[in-house]
BATORSE-670523 format. One line per 10 residues: number of its first residue (from 1); their letters; for each residue x, y, z of N, C-alpha, C. Coordinates in steps of 0.2 Angstrom, whole numbers, plus 5000, padded with zeros to 4 digits. Layout:
// residues N
NUM = a = X,Y,Z,X,Y,Z,X,Y,Z; ...
END
This chain:
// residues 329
1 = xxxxxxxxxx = 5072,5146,5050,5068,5140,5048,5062,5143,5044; 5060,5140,5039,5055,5143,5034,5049,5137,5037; 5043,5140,5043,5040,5135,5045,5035,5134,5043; 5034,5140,5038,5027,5141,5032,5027,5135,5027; 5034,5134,5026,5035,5128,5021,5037,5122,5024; 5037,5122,5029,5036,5113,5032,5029,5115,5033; 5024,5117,5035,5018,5117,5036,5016,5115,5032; 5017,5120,5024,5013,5115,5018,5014,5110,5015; 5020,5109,5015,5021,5102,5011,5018,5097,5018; 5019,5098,5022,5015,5093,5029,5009,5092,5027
11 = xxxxxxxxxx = 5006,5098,5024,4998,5094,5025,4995,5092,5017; 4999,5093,5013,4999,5091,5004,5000,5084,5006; 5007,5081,5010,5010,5074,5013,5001,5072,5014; 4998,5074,5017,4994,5069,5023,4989,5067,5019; 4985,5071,5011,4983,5070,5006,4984,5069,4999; 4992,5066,5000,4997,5066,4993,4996,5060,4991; 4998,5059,4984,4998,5052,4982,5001,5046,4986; 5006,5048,4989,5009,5042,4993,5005,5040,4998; 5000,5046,5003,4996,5044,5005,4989,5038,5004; 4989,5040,4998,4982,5037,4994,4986,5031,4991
21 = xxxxxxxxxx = 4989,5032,4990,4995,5024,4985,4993,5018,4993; 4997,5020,4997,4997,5015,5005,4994,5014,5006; 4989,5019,5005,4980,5019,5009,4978,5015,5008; 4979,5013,5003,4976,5005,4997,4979,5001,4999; 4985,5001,5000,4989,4997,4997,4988,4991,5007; 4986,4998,5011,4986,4994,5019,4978,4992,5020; 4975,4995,5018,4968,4991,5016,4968,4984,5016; 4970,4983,5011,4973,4976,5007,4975,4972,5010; 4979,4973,5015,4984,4970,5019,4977,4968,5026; 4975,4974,5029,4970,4973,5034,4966,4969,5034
31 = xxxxxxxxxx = 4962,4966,5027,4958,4964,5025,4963,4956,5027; 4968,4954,5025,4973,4949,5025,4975,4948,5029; 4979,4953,5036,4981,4950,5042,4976,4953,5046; 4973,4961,5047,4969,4960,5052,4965,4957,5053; 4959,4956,5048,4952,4953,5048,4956,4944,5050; 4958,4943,5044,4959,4933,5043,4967,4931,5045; 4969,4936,5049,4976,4933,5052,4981,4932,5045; 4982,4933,5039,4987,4930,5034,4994,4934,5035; 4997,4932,5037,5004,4933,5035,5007,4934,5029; 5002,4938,5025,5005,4939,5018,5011,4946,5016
41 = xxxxxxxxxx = 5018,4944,5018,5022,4947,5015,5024,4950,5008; 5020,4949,5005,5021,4948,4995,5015,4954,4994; 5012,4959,4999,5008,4962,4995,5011,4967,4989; 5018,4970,4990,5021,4974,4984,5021,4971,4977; 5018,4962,4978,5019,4960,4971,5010,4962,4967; 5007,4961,4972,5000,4964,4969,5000,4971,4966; 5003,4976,4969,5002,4983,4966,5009,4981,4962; 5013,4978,4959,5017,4979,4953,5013,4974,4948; 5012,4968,4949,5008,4965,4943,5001,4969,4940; 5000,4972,4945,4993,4977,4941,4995,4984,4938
51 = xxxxxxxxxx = 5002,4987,4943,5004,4992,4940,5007,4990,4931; 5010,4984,4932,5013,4981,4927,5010,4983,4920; 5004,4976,4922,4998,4975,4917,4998,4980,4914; 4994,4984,4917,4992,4992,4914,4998,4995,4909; 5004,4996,4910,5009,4998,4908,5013,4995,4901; 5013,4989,4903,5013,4984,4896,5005,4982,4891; 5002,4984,4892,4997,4982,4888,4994,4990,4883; 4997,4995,4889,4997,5002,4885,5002,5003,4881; 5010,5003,4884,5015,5004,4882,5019,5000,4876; 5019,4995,4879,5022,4989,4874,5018,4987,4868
61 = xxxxxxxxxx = 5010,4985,4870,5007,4984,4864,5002,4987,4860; 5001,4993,4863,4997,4998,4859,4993,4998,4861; 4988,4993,4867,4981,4993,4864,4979,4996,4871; 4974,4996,4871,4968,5000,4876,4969,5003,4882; 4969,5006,4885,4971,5010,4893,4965,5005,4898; 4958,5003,4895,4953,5002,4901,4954,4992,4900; 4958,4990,4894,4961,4983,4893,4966,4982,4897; 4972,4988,4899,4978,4988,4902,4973,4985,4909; 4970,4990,4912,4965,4990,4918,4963,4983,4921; 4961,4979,4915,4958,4973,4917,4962,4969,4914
71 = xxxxxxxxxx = 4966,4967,4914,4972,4965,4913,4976,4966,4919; 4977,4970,4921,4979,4973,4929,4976,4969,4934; 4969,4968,4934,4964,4966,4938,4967,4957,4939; 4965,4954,4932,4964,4947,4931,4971,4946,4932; 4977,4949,4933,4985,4946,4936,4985,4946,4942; 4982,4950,4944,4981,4951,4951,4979,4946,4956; 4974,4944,4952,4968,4937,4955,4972,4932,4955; 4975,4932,4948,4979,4925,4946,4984,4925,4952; 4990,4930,4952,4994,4930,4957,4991,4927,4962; 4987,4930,4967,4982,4928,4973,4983,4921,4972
81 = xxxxxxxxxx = 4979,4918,4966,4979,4910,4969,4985,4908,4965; 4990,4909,4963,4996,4905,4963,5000,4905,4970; 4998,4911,4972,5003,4912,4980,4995,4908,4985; 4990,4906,4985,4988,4906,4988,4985,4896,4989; 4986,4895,4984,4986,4889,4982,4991,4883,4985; 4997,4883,4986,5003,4881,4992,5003,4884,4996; 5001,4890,4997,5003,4892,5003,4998,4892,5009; 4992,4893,5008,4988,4895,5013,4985,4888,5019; 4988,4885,5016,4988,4879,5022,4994,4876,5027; 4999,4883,5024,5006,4883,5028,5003,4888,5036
91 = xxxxxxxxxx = 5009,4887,5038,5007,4890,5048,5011,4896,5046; 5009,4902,5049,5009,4910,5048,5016,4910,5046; 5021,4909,5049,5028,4910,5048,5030,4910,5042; 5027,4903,5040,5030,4897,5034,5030,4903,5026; 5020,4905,5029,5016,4908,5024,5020,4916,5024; 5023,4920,5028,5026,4924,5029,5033,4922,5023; 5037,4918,5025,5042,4917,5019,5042,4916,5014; 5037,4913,5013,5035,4910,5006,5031,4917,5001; 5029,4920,5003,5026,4927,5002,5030,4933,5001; 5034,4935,5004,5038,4939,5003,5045,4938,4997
101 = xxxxxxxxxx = 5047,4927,4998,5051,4923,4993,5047,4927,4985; 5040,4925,4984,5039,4926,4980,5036,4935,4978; 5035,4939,4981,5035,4946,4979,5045,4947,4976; 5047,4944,4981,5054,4946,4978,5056,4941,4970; 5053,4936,4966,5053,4933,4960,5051,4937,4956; 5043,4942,4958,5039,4945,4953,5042,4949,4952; 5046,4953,4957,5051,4961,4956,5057,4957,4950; 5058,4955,4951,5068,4950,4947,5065,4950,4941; 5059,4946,4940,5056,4944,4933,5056,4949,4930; 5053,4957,4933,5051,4964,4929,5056,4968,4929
111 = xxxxxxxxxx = 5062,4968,4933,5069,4969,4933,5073,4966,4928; 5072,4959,4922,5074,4954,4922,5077,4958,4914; 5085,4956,4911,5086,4958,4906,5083,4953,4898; 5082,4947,4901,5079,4944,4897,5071,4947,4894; 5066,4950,4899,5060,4950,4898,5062,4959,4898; 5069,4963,4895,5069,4969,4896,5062,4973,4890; 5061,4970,4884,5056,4971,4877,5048,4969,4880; 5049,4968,4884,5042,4967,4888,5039,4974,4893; 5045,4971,4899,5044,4975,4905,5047,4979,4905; 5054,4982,4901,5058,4989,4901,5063,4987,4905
121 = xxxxxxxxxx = 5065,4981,4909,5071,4980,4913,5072,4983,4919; 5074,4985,4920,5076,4991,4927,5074,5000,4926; 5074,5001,4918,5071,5007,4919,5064,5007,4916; 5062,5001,4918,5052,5001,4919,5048,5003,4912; 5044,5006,4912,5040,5007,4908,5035,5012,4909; 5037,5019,4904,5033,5026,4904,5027,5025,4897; 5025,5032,4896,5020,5032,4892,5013,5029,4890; 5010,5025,4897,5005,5023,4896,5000,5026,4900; 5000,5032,4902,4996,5037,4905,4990,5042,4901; 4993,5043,4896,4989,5049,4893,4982,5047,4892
131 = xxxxxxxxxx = 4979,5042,4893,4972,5041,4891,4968,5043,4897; 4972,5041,4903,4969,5041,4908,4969,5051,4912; 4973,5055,4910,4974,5060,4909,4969,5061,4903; 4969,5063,4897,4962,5063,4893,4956,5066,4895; 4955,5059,4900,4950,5058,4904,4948,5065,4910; 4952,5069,4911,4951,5074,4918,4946,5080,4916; 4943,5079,4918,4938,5086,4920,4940,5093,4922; 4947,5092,4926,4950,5099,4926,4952,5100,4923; 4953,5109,4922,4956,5112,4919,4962,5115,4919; 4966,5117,4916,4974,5118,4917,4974,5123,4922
141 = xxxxxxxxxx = 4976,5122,4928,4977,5127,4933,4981,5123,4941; 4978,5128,4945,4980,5124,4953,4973,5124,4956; 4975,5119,4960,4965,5117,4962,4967,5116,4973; 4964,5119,4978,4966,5119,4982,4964,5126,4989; 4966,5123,4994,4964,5131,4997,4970,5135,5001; 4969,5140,4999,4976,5143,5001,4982,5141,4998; 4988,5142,5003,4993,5136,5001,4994,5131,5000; 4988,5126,4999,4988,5118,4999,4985,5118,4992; 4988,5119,4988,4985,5116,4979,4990,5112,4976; 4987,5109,4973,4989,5104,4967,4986,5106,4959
151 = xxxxxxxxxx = 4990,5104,4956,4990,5105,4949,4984,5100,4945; 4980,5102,4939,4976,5099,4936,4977,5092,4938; 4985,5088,4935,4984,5082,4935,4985,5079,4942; 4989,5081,4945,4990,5077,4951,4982,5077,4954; 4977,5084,4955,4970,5084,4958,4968,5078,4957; 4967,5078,4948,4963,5071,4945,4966,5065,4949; 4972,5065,4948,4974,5057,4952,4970,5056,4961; 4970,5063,4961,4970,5061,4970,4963,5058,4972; 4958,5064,4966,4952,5062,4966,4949,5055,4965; 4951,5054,4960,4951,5045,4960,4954,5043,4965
161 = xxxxxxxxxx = 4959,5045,4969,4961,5039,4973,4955,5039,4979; 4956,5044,4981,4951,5047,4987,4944,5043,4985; 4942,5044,4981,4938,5041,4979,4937,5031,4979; 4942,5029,4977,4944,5022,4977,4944,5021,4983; 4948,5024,4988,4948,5023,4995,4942,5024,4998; 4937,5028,4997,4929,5029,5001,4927,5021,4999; 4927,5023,4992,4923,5014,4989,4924,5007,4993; 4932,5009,4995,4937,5002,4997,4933,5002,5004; 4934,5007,5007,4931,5007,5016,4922,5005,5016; 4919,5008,5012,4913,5005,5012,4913,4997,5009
171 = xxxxxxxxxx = 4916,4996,5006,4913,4989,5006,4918,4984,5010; 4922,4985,5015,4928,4984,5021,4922,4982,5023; 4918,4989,5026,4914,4989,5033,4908,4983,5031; 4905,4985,5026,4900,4979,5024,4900,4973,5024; 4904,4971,5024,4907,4964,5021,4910,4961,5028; 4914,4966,5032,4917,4963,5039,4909,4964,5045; 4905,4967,5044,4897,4966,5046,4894,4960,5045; 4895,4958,5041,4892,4953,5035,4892,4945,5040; 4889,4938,5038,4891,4933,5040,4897,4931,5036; 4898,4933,5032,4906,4932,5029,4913,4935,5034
181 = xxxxxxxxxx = 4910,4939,5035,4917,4946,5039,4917,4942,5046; 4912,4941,5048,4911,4935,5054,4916,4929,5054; 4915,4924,5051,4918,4919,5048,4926,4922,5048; 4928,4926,5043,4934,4926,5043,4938,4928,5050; 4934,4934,5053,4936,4936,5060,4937,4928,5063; 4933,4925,5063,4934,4916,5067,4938,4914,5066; 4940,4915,5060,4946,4909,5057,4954,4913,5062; 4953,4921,5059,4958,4923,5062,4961,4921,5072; 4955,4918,5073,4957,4918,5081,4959,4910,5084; 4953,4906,5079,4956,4898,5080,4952,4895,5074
191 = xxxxxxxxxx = 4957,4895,5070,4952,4891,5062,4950,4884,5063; 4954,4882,5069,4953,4871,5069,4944,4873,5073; 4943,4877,5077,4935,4877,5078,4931,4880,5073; 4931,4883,5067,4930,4885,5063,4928,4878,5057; 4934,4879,5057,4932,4869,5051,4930,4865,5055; 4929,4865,5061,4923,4859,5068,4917,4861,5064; 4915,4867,5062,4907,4871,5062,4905,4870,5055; 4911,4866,5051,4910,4863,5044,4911,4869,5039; 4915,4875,5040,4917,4880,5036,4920,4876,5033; 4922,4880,5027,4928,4878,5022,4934,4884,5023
201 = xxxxxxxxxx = 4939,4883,5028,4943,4888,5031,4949,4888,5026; 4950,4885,5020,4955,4887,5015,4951,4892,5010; 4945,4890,5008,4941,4894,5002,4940,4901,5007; 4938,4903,5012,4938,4909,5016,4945,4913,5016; 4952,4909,5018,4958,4913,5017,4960,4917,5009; 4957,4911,5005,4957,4912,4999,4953,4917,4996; 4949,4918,4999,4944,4926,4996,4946,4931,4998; 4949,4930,5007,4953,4937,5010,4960,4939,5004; 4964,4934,5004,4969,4936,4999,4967,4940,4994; 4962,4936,4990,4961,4939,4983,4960,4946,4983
211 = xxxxxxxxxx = 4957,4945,4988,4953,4954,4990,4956,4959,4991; 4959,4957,4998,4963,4961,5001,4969,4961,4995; 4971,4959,4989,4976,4960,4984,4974,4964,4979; 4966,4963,4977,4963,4967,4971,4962,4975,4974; 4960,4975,4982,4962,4981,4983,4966,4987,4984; 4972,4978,4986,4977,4982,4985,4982,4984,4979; 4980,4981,4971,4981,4984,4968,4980,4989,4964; 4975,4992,4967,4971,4997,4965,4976,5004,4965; 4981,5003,4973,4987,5005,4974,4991,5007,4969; 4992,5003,4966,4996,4999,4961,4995,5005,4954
221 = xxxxxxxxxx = 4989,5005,4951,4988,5009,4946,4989,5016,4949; 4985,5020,4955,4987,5025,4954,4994,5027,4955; 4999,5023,4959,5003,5024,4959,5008,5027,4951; 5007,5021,4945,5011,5021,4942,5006,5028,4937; 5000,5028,4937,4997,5034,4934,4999,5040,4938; 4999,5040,4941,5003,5047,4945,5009,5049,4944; 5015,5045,4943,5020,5046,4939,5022,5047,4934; 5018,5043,4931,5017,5042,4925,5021,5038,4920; 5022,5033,4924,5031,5028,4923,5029,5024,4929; 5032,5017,4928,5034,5012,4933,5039,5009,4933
231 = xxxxxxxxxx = 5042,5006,4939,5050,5005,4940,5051,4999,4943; 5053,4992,4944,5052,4986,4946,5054,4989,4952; 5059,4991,4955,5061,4993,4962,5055,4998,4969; 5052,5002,4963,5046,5005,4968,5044,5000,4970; 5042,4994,4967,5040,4986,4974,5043,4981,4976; 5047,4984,4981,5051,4983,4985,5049,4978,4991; 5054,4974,4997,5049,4973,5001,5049,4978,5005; 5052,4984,5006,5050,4987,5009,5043,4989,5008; 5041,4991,5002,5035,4994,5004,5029,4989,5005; 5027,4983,5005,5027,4979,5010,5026,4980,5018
241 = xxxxxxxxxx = 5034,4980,5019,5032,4984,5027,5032,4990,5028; 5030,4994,5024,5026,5001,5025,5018,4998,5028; 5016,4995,5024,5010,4995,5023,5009,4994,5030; 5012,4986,5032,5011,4982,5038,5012,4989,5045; 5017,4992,5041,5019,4998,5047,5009,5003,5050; 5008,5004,5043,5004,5011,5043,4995,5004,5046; 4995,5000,5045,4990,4995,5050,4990,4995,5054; 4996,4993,5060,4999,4993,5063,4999,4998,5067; 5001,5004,5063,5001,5013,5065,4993,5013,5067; 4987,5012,5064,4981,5013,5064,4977,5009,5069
251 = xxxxxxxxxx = 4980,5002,5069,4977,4999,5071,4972,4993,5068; 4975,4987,5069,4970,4981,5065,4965,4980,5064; 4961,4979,5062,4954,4978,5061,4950,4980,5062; 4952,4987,5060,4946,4994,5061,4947,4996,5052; 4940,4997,5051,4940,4998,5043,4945,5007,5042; 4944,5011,5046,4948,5018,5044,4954,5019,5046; 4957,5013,5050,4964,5013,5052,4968,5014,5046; 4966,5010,5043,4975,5010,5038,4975,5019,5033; 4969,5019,5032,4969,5027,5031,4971,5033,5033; 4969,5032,5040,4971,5036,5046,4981,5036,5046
261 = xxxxxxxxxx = 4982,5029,5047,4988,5027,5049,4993,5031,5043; 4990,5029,5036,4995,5030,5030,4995,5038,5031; 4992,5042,5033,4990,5047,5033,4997,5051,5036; 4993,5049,5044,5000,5048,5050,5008,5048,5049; 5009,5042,5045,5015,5040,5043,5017,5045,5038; 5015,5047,5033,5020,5052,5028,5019,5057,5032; 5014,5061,5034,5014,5066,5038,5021,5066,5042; 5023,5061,5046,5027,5061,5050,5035,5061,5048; 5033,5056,5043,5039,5055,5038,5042,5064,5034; 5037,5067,5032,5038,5073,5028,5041,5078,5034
271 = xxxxxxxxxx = 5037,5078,5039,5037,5085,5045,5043,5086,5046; 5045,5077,5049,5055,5076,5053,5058,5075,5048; 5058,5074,5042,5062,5076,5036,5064,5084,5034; 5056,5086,5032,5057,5093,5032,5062,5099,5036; 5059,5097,5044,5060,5100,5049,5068,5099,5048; 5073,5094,5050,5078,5092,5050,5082,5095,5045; 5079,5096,5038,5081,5100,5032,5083,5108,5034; 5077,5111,5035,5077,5118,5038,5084,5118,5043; 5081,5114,5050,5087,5114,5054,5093,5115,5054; 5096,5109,5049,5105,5111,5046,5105,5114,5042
281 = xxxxxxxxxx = 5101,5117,5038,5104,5122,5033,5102,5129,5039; 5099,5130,5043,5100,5134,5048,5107,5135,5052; 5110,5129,5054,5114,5128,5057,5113,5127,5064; 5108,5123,5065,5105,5121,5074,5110,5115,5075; 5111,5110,5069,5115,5106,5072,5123,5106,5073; 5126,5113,5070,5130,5112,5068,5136,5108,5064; 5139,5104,5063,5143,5099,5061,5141,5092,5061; 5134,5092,5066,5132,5084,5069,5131,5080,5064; 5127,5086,5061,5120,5082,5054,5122,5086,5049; 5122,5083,5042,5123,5086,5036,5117,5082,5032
291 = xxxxxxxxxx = 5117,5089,5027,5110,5086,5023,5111,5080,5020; 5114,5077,5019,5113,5071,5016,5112,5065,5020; 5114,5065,5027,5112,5062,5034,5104,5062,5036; 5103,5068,5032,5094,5069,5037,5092,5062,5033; 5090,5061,5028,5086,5055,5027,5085,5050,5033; 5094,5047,5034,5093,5043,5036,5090,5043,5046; 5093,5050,5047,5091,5051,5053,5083,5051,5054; 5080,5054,5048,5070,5054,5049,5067,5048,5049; 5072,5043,5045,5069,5037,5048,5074,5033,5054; 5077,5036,5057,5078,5032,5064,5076,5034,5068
301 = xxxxxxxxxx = 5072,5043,5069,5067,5046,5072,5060,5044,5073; 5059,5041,5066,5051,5040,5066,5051,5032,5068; 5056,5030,5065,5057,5021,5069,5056,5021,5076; 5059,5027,5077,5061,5026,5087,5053,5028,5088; 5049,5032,5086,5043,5035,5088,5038,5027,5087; 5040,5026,5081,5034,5018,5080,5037,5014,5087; 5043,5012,5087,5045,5010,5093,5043,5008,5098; 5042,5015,5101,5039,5016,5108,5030,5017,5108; 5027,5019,5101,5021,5016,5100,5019,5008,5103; 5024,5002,5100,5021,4997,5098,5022,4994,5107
311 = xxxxxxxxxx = 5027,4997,5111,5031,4996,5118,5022,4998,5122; 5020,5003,5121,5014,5007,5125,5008,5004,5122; 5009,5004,5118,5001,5003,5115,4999,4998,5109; 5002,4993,5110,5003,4990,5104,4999,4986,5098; 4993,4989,5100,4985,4988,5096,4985,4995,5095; 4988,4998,5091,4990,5004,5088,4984,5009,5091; 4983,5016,5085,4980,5021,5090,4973,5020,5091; 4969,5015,5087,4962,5015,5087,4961,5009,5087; 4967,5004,5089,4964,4995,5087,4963,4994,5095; 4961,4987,5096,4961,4982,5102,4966,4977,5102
321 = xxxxxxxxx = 4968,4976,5107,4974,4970,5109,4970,4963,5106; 4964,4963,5107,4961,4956,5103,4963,4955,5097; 4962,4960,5093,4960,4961,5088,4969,4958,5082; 4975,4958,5088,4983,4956,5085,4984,4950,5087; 4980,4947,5091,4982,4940,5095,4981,4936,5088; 4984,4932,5084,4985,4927,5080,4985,4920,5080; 4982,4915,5078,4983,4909,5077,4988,4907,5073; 4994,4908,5077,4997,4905,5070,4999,4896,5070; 4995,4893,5073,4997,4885,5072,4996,4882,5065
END
């Protein structure tokens, strides 16, 4: 077993794009269920309508890379109070189906054959990247230490994201200090004594959403600038409960958890993937496992591990049991 190469690609995983895609993408989410309690199932629609944005406004109609951006931003918002507008006065469950109903509309729509001269149909929408590459300050080479490098542009991507996620945690931390961060924590625990104290406990949910979706579209861009291409199926609802997973993994209503978590998660995801690869092409399992099985086996593996996480400890590794108790009346 080559364990110089599960080593690397392990530790490139714990600061790889997919890392920093989630990172955002469960921020967002945090901001939404762990701070103000939302059961919002529909985040993959906020990272596809901004990844979108961006992709359609370069691609399709030629015009500006930092217009595609804000463009990306203002659907984002919009989204937020369409889905936020019916729904946030429904009871957690209600708002949970209604949320994930409608993530799954926005994916159909950019899947959609009718709207294929727009969005690209099923095989999405490339070539809206180069401006944003342009823009990179490195130079053509590998940037890293030792065996852990990445190539000019993937660096650029990271550095931004890294970057975007420092931003995103400092103003998490601010703002959950804050009388506002206050309030929403209230609403999360019992909102009917919250509207007693003359809050306006729809316009508070309404701000966590929009938030927690603008950040989490942030996701959304580097995502599709990282590959440089977007695909209606990358938003999925799985990914969705990735997010909720790596929260969860981290712990609620801690501003570094979802970071820490997302981190955690590919890590773990790559190591018993990799590992498991080595292993049968070795021949440790024999006949049991064949390469094409590992996939599924690393996610039964890493399931059974969240498993017995959420059994033992189920205010994840850095959260409080208070901190998941929900109102959901």
């Amino acid at each position: 077993m080559d364990w110089n190469t599960i080593f690397v690609t392990t530790v490139k995983a714990s600061i790889g794009l997919e890392t920093v895609v989630y990172a955002l993408a469960a921020i967002g989410v945090n901001i939404q269920f762990g701070y103000a309690g939302l059961l919002n199932f529909g985040q993959a629609a906020f990272l596809g309508v901004a990844a979108y944005g961006l992709a359609v406004i370069v691609s399709t109609f030629g015009l500006s890379f930092w217009l595609g951006i804000a463009v990306g931003l203002v659907a984002t918002v919009v989204l937020a109070f369409l889905l936020g507008i019916p729904t946030l006065r429904l009871r957690a469950d209600y708002l949970a189906i209604v949320t994930i109903a409608a993530a799954e509309i926005v994916r159909l729509v950019f899947r959609s054959v009718a709207f294929k001269d727009v969005f690209g149909g099923s095989d999405g929408r490339q070539n809206f990247s180069g401006d944003f590459y342009a823009m990179n300050p490195y130079a053509p080479g590998s940037y890293g230490i030792g065996p852990i490098k990445f190539d000019e542009r993937t660096t650029w991507v990271l550095t931004v994201g890294w970057i975007l996620i420092a931003l995103s945690c400092v103003l998490v931390y601010l703002l959950m200090k804050s009388p506002w961060g206050r309030v929403l924590k209230a609403i999360r625990e019992d909102e009917d004594a919250v509207r007693s104290l003359g809050k306006n406990v729809f316009s508070y949910k309404m701000q966590a959403l929009v938030l927690g979706g603008v950040i989490g579209c942030l996701g959304g861009f580097i995502f599709g600038l990282g590959q440089a291409s977007i695909q209606p199926d990358l938003f999925g609802t799985e990914f969705t409960f990735y997010a909720y997973t790596i929260v969860i993994l981290g712990g609620a209503a801690r501003v570094f958890s979802p970071v820490v978590g997302a981190a955690i998660f590919w890590v773990l995801l790559v190591f018993v993937g990799n590992t498991l690869s080595e292993a049968v092409g070795a021949g440790v399992f024999g006949s049991a496992i064949t390469v094409t099985q590992v996939g599924s086996v690393r996610f039964i593996l890493v399931g059974l591990g969240l498993m017995l996480l959420l059994i033992f400890r189920p205010q994840g590794i850095f959260g409080d049991k208070r901190e998941i108790a929900l109102d959901a009346r």
